[in-house]
N, C-alpha and C positions, 0 to 999 in steps of 0.2 A: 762120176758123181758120188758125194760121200754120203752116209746115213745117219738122221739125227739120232746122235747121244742119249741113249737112257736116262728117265730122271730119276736120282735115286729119293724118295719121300723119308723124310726124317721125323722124328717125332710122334708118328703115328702112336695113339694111346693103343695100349695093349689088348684093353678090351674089345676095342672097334676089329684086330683081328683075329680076336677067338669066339667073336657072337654077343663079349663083353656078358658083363651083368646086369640081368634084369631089375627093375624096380624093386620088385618084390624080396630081394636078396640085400639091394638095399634098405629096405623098411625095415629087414628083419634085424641087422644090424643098428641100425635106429636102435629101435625098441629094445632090444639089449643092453646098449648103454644108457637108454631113460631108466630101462628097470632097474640097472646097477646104480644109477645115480638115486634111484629113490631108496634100495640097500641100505645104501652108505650113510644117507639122511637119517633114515632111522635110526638106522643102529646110531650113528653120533648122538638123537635125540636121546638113546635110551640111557647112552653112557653119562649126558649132560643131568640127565633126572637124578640118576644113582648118586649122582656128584655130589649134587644137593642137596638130597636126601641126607648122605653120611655125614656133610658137614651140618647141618640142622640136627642131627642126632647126636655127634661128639658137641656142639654146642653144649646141648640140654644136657648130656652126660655128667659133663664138667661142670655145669652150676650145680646138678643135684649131689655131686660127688663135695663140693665145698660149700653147701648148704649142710649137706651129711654131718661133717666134718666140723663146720658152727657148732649145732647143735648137741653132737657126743661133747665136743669139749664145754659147752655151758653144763651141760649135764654133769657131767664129773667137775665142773666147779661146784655146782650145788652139793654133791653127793659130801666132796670133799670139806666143803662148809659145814653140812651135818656133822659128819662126824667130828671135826676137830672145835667146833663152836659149841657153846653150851644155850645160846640163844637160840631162841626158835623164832624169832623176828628177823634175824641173818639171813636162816635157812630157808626161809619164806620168802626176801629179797633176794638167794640166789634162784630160788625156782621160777619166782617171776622172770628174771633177767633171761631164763633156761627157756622159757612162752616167749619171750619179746625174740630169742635168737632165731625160734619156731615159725616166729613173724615173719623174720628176716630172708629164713629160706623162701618162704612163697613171694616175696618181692623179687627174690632172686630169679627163683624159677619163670615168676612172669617177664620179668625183663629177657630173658634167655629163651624166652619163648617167641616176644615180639620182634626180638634181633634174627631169630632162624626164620619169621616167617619173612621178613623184610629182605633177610639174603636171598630167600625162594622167589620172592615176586621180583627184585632184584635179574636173577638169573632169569627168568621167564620174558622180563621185556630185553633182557640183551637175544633170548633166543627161544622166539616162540612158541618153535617146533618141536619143543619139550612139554607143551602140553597132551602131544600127541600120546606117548604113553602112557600118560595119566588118566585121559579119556578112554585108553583102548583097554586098561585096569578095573576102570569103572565098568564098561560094556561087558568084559568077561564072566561076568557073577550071571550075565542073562543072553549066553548065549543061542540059546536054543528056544528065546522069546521070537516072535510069528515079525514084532514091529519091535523099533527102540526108539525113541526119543531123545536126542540130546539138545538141552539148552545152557545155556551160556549168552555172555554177552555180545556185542556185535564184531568187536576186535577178536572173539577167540569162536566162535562161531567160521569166522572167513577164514580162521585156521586150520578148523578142523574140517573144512570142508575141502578146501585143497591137500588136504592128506586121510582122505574120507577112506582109500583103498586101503591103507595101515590101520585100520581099526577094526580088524579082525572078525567082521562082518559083512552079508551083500549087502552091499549099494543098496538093494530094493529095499531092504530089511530098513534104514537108515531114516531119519528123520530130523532134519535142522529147524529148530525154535529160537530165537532172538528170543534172551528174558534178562530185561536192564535190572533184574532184583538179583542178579548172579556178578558179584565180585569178578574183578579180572585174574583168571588163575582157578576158577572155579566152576565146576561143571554138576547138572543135573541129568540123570539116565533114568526116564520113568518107562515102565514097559507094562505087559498086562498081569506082571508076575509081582509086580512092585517097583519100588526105585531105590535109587542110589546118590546120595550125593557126595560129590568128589572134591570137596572143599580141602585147600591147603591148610586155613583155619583150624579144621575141626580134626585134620589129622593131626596137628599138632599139638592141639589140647587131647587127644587119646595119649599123645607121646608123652605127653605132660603127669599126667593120669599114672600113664604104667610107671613111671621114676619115683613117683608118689610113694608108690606101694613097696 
């Protein structure tokens, strides 16, 4: 009488014959590549801000650079009028002309203002999570306040809330207020130190401001 043939078992998963890995070693691996993937989020958030930022700023650069440039050459037509004119009715219409170029640069400059803000809110709804370092900007001026407060509208509120761990505070410390008087793009941080607001706006009329001078 003959003796049944060995079965030989194929495929057996590897871990089933070394004890395999626990959950927990899975989890931990999890967790690592959520954390890398929230990394990478940010950091691309912070790359996307800078983006905008530069171009908003060579924007503005560039108008105040040929508003500049208006106005030296009105200037040196007047100057030039002076002297070779014996009228002083001339030299009086180039100096007007030398105010109206004067004009011309603050239309310029507004126009170049509302085109960079428009690129920014532009950028901001193709990619939300660029508000994220904007707010986390804002909150650094108070970080060693007890509470913070950030309000914002309802579309950037649900943004910063799922990226609440990037903002460079505890959780507990944190505080979300819906306020529909907050522009899309635009954030308020009140704490008991005082506040901040993080308007796209208002930095760009600061921007405005220093090219002035």
């Amino acid at each position: 009488m003959s003796l049944p043939k060995a079965r030989i078992l194929r495929g057996a998963p590897a871990a089933s014959l070394r004890g395999g890995q626990g959950p927990a070693t899975v989890d931990a691996g999890r967790a690592r590549v959520v954390r890398r993937e929230t990394i990478d989020s940010a950091a691309e958030a912070e790359r996307l801000v800078q983006s905008a930022r530069e171009a908003a700023r060579e924007m503005l650069q560039r108008a105040a650079a040929e508003a500049e440039e208006q106005y030296v050459r009105a200037r040196q037509r007047a100057e030039e009028a002076a002297r070779q004119d014996a009228a002083a009715a001339l030299a009086v219409q180039r100096v007007r002309e030398a105010k109206a170029d004067v004009e011309a640069t603050e239309r310029i400059l507004e126009i170049a203002r509302l085109l960079a803000e428009r690129l920014l809110h532009d950028q901001l709804r193709a990619a939300p999570e660029m508000l994220v370092p904007i707010a986390r900007e804002a909150i650094s001026h108070f970080w060693h306040a007890e509470a913070i407060t950030v309000r914002a509208c309802a579309a950037d509120l649900e943004v910063l809330r799922g990226h609440a761990q990037e903002l460079g505070v505890a959780a507990a410390a944190l505080r979300f207020e819906q306020d529909e008087s907050c522009a899309a793009g635009s954030i308020k941080v009140v704490t008991g130190q005082g506040g901040l607001d993080a308007d796209i706006g208002m930095q760009l009329d600061r921007l405005v401001e220093a090219l002035r001078r």
